[in-house]
C-alpha positions as a Markdown table, in Angstrom:
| # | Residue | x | y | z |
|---|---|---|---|---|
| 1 | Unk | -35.8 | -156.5 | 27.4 |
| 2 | Unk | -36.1 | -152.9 | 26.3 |
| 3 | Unk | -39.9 | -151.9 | 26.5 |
| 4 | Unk | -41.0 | -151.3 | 23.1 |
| 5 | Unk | -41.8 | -147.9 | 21.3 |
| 6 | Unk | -45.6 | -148.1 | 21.7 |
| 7 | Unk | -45.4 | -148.9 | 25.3 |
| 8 | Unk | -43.0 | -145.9 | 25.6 |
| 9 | Unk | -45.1 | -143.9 | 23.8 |
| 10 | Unk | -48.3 | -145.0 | 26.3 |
| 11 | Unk | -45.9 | -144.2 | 29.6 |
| 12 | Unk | -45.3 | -140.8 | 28.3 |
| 13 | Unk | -48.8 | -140.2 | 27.4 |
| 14 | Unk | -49.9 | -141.0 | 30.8 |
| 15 | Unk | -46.8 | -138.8 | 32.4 |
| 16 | Unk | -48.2 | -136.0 | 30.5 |
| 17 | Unk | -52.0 | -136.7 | 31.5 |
| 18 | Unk | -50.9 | -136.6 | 35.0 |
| 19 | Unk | -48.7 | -133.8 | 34.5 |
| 20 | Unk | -51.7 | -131.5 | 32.9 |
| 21 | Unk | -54.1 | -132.7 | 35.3 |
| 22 | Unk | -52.7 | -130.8 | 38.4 |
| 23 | Unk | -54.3 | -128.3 | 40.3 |
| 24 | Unk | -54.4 | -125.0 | 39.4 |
| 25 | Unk | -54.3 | -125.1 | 35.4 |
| 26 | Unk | -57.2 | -123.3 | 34.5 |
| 27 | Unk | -55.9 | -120.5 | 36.1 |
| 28 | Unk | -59.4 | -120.5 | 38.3 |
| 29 | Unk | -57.8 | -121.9 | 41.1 |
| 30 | Unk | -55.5 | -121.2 | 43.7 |
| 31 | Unk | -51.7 | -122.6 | 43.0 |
| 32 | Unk | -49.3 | -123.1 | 46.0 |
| 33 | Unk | -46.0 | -124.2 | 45.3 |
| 34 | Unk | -43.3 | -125.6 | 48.0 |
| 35 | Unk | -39.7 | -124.8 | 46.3 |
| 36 | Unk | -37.1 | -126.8 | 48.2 |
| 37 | Unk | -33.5 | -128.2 | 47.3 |
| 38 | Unk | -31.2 | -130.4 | 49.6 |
| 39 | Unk | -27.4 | -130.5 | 50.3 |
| 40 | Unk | -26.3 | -134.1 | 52.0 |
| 41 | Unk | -23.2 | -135.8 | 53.3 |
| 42 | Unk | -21.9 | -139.3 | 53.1 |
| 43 | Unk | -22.3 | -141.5 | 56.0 |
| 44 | Unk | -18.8 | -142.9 | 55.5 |
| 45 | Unk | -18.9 | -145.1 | 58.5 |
| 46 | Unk | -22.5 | -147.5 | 57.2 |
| 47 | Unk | -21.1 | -147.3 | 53.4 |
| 48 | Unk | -17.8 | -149.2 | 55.1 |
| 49 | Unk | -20.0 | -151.6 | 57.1 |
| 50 | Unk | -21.5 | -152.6 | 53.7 |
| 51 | Unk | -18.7 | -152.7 | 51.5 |
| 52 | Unk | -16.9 | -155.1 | 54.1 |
| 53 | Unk | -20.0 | -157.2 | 54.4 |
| 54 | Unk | -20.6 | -157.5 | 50.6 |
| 55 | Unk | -16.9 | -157.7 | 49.4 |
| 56 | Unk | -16.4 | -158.2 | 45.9 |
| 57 | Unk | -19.8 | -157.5 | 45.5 |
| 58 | Unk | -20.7 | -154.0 | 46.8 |
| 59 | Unk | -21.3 | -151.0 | 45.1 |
| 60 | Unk | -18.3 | -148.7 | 45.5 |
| 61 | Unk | -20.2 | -145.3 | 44.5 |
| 62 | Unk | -21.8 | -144.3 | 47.8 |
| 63 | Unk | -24.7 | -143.6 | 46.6 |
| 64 | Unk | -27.8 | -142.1 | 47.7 |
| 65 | Unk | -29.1 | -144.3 | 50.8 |
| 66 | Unk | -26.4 | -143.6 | 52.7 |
| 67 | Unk | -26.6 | -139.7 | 51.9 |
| 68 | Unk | -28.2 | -137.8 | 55.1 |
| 69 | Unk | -29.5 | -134.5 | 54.9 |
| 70 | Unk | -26.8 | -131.8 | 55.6 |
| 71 | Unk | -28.9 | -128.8 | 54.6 |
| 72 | Unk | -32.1 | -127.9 | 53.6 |
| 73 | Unk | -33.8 | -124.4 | 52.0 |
| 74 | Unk | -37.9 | -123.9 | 50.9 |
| 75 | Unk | -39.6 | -121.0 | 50.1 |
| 76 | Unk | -43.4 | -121.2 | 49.9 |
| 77 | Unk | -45.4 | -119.1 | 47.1 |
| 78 | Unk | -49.1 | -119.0 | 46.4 |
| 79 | Unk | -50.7 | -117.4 | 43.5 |
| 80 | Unk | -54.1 | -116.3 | 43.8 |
| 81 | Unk | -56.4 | -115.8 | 40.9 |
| 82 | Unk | -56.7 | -112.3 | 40.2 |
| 83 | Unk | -53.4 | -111.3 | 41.3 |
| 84 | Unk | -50.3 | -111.2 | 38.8 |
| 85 | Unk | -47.7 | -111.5 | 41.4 |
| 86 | Unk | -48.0 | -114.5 | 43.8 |
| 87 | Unk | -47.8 | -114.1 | 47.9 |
| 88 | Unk | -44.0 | -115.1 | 48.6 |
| 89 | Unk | -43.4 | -116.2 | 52.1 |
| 90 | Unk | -40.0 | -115.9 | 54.2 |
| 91 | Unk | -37.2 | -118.2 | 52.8 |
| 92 | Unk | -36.3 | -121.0 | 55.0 |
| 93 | Unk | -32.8 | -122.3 | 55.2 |
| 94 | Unk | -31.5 | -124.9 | 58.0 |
| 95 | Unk | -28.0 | -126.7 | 58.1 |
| 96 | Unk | -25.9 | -129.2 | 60.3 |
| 97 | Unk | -24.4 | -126.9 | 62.1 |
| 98 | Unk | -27.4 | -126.0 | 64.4 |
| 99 | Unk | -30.1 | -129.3 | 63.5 |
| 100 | Unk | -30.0 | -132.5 | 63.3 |
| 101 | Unk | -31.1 | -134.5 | 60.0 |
| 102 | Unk | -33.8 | -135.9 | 62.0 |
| 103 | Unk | -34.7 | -132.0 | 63.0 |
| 104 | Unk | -34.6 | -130.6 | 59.5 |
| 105 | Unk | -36.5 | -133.3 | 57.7 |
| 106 | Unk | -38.9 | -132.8 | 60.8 |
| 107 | Unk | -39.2 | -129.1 | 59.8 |
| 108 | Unk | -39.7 | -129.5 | 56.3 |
| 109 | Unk | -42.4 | -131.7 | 56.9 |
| 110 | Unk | -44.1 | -130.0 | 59.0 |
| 111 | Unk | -44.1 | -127.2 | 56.4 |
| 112 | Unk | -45.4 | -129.7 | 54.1 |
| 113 | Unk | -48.2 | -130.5 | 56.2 |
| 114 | Unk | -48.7 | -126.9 | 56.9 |
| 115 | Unk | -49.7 | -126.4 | 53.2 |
| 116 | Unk | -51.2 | -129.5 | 52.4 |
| 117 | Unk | -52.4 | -128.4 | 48.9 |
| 118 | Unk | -48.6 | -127.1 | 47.9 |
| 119 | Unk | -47.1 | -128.1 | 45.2 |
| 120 | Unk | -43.5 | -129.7 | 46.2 |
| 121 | Unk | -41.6 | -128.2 | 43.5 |
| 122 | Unk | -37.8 | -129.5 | 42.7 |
| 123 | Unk | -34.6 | -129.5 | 40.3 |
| 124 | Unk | -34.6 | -133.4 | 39.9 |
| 125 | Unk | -36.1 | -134.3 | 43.3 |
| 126 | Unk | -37.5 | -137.6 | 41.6 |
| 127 | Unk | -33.8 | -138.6 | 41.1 |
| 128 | Unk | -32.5 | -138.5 | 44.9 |
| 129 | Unk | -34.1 | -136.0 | 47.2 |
| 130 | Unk | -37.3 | -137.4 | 48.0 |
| 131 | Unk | -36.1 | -141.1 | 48.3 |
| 132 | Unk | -33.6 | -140.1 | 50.4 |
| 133 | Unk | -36.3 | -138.0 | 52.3 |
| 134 | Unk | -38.7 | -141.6 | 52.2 |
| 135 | Unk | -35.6 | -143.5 | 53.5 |
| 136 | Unk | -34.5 | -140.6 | 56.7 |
| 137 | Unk | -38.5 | -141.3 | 57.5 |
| 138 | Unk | -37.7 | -144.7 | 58.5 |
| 139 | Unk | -34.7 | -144.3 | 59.8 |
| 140 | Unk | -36.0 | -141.7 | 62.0 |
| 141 | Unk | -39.5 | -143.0 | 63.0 |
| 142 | Unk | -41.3 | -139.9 | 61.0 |
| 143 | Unk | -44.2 | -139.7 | 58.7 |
| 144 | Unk | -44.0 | -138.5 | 55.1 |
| 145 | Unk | -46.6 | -135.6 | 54.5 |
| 146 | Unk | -49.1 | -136.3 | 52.2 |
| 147 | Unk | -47.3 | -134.8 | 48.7 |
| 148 | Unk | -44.3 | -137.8 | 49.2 |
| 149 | Unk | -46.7 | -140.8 | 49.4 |
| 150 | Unk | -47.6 | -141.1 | 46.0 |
| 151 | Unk | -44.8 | -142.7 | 44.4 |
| 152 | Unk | -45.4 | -142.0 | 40.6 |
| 153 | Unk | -42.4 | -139.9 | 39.6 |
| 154 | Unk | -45.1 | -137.7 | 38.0 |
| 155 | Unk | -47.0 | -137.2 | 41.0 |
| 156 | Unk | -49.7 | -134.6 | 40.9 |
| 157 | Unk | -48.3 | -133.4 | 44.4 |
| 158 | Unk | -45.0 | -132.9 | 42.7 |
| 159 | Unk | -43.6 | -130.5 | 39.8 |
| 160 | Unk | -39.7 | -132.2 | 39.1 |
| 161 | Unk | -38.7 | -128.7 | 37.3 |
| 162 | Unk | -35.5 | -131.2 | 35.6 |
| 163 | Unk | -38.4 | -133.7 | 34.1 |
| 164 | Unk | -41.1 | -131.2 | 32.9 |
| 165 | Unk | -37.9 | -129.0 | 31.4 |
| 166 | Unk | -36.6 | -131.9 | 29.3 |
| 167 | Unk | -39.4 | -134.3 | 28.9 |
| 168 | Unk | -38.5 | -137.0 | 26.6 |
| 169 | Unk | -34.8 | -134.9 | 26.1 |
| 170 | Unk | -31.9 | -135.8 | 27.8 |
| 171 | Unk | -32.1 | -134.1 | 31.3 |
| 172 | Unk | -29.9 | -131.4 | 32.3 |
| 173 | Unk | -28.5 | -130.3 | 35.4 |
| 174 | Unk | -29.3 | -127.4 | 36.9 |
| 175 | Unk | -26.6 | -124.5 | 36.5 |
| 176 | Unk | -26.7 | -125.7 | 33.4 |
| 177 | Unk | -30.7 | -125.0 | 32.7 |
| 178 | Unk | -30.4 | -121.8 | 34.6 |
| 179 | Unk | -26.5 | -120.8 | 32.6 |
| 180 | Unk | -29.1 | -121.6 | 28.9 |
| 181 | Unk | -31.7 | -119.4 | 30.3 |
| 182 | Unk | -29.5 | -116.5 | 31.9 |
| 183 | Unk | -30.9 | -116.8 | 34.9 |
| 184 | Unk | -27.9 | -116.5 | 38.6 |
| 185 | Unk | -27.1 | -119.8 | 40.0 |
| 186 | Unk | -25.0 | -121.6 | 42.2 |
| 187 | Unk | -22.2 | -119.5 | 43.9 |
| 188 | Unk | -19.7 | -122.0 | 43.6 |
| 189 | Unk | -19.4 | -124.9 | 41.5 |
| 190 | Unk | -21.5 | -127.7 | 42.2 |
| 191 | Unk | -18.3 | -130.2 | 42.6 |
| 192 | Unk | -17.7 | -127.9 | 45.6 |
| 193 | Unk | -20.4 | -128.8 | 48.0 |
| 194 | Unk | -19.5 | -132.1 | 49.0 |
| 195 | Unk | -16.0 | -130.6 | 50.0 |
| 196 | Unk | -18.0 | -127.8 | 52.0 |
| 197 | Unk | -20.0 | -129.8 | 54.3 |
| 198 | Unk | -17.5 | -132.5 | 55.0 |
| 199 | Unk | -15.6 | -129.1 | 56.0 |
| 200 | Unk | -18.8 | -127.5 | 58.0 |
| 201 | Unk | -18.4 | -124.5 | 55.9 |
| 202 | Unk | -22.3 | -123.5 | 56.6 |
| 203 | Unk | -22.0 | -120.1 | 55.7 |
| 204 | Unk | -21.3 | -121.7 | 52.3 |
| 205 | Unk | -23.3 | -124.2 | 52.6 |
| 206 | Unk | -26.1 | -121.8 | 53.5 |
| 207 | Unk | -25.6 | -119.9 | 50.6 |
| 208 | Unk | -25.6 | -122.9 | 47.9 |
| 209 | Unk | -28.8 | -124.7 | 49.5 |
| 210 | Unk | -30.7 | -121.3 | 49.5 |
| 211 | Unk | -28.9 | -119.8 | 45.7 |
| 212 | Unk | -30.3 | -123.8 | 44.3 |
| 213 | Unk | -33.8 | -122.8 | 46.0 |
| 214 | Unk | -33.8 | -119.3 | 44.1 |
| 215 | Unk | -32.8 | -120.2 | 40.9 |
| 216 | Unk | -35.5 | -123.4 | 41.5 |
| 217 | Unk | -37.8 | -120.8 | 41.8 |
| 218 | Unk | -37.2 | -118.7 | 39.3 |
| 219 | Unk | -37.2 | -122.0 | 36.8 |
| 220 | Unk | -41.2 | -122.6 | 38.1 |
| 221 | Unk | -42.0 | -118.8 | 37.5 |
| 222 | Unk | -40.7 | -118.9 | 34.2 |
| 223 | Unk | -42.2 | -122.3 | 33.1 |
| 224 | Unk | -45.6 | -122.6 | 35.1 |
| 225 | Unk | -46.6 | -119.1 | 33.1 |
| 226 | Unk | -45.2 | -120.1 | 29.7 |
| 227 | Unk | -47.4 | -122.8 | 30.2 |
| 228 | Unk | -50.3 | -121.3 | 30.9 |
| 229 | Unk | -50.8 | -122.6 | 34.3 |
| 230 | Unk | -50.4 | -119.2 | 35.8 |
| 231 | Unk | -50.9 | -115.6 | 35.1 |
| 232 | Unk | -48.4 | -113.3 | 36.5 |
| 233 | Unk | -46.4 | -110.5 | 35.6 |
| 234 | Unk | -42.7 | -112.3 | 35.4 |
| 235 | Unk | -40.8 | -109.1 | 35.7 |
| 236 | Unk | -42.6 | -107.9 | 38.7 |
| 237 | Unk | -42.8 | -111.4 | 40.4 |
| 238 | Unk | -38.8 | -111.6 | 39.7 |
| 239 | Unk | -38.9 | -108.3 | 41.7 |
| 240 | Unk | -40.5 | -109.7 | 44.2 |
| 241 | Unk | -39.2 | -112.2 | 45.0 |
| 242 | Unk | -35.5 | -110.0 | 44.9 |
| 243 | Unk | -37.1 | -107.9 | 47.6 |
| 244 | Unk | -38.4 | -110.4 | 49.6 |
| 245 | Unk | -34.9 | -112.3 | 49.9 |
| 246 | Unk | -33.2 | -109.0 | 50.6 |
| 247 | Unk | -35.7 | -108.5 | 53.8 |
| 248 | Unk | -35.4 | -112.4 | 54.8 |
| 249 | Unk | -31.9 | -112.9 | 54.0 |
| 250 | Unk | -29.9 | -109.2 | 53.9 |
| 251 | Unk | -26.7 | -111.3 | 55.0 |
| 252 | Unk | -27.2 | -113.5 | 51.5 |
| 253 | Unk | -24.4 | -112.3 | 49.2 |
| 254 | Unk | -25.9 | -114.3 | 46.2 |
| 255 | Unk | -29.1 | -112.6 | 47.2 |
| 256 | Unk | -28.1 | -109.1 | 47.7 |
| 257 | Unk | -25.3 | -108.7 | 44.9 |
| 258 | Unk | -25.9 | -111.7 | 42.2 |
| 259 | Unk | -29.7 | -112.2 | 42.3 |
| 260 | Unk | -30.9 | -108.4 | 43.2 |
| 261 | Unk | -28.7 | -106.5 | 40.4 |
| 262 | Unk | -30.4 | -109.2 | 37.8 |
| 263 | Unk | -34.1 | -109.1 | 39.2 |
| 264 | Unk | -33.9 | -104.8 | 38.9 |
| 265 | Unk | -32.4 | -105.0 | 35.2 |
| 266 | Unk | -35.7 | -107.6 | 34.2 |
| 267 | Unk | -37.7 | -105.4 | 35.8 |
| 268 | Unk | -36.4 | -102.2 | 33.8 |
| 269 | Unk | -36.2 | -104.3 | 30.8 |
| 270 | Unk | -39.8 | -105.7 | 30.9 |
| 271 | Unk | -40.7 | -101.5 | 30.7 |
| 272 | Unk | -38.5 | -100.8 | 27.5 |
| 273 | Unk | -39.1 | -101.7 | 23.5 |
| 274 | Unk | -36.9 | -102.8 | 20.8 |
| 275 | Unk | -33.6 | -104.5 | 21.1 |
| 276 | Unk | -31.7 | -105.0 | 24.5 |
| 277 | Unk | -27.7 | -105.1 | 24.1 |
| 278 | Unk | -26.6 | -107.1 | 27.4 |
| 279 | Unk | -22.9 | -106.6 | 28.5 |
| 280 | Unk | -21.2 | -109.6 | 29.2 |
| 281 | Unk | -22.0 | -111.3 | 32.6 |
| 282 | Unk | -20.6 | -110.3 | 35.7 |
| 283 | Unk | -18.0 | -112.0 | 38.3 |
| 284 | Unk | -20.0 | -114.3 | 40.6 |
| 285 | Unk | -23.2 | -114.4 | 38.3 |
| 286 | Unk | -22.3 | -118.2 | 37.1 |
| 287 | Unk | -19.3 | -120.4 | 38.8 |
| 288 | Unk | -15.9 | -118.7 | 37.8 |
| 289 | Unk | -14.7 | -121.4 | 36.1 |
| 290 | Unk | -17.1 | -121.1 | 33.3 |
| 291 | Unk | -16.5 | -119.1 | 30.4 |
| 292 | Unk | -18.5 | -115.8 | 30.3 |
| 293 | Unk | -20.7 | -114.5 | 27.2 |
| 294 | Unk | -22.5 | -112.0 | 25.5 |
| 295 | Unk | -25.9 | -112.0 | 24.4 |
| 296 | Unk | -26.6 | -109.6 | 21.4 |
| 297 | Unk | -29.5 | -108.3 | 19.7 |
| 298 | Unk | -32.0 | -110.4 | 22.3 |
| 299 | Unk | -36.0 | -108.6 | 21.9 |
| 300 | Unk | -37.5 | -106.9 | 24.8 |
């Protein structure tokens, strides 16, 4: 039975209670945020097992208990009261190719525990990434940290960037957020990753986990200050965080000639008055197979 319009109504209510109540939104308080995004393969060989087992009856989609970790990116930021541009530590970025899933979930973790007032911020880590993460814990004999205990998918421990973006709209994915917004995303289409790992391209693979993390991050900037949960300076945080990757990361292509080019013209943007003209977005800024646009007559 569908649950009825008041109780609905209630749910989201208490979503948005939780949601408000986090640390951090008086602007009084120290914020610390944990941006992280995932990259998985299929374990073929355990989805066969089942399907034989089952029959008829098994699920043919392989779907997200029998995805294991493949690659995994965080960056930590902490915003200080007082300061309009947060403290941005190094990038982290870990793949197949040198860890084990056990290893990288270990890691991430550990980070976790590291900072246990953070924030674990996501694109949709409610839908997959942190029951998969749940599930590799018993699999692998580890211990959640303290922000993936809590089960409510509006945890105070968690943001899910794709939930508090659409709310009771239909949720988005997110080169699709970041293509509305104008902000650089995914180096190659997200169709392509799957293909990648099961092809140990890390280099790729590298790139798209830590591009995801970026543009993740640039998402919680942008939506923590328009809600008046932080004070920063966007354009100079933006900066920031540019130069920051290009120290971590100089080999980063998305970092270094997508994000970079797009953090400086913010920055010089945020310092200018009237009406910006932007010329049409360049090659590599979105996936190539999407269309490219112009956006006229935009205010400073």
């Amino acid at each position: 039975m569908s649950p009825s319009t008041q109780t609905c109504l209630g749910q989201w209510a208490e979503d948005a209670r939780l949601f408000a109540s986090r640390p951090g939104e008086d602007n009084d308080t120290a914020l610390t945020l944990i941006v992280v995004d995932f990259e998985y393969r299929y374990d073929r060989d355990r989805h066969t097992g089942y399907k034989i087992a089952e029959g008829k009856a098994a699920e043919p989609k392989i779907r997200w208990c029998f995805h294991r970790v493949a690659a995994v990116s965080w960056i930590v930021l902490r915003f200080v009261p007082g300061k309009t541009v947060p403290e941005i530590e190094e990038p982290v970025v870990l793949t197949a190719e040198t860890r084990s899933e056990k290893q990288m979930v270990e890691a991430f973790f550990d980070a976790c525990r590291a900072q246990p007032e953070g924030l674990v911020t996501s694109w949709g880590g409610e839908a997959k990434d942190f029951a998969a993460l749940r599930a590799a814990a018993m699999m692998h004999s580890l211990v959640v940290p303290v922000q993936l205990v809590d089960l409510h998918p509006h945890s105070r421990q968690r943001i899910d960037l794709c939930q508090t973006s659409s709310a009771a709209a239909p949720s988005v994915h997110l080169p699709e957020f970041a293509a509305a917004l104008a902000i650089p995303n995914k180096p190659s289409p997200s169709e392509d990753i799957g293909p990648m790992v099961e092809n140990e391209e890390w280099e790729k693979v590298s790139e798209q986990v830590l591009a995801d993390v970026v543009t993740t991050t640039v998402i919680a900037l942008l939506q923590l200050s328009s809600l008046g949960q932080v004070t920063i300076n966007r354009a100079m945080t933006v900066q920031a965080l540019s130069e920051r990757l290009q120290r971590s990361v100089p080999q980063s292509q998305f970092c270094t000639r997508t994000f970079a080019p797009w953090a400086r013209a913010r920055h010089a943007e945020a310092g200018l008055r009237g009406a910006i003209y932007r010329a049409p977005l360049a090659t590599g800024f979105v996936s190539s197979k999407r269309l490219r646009t112009k956006v006229e007559g935009e205010p400073a």
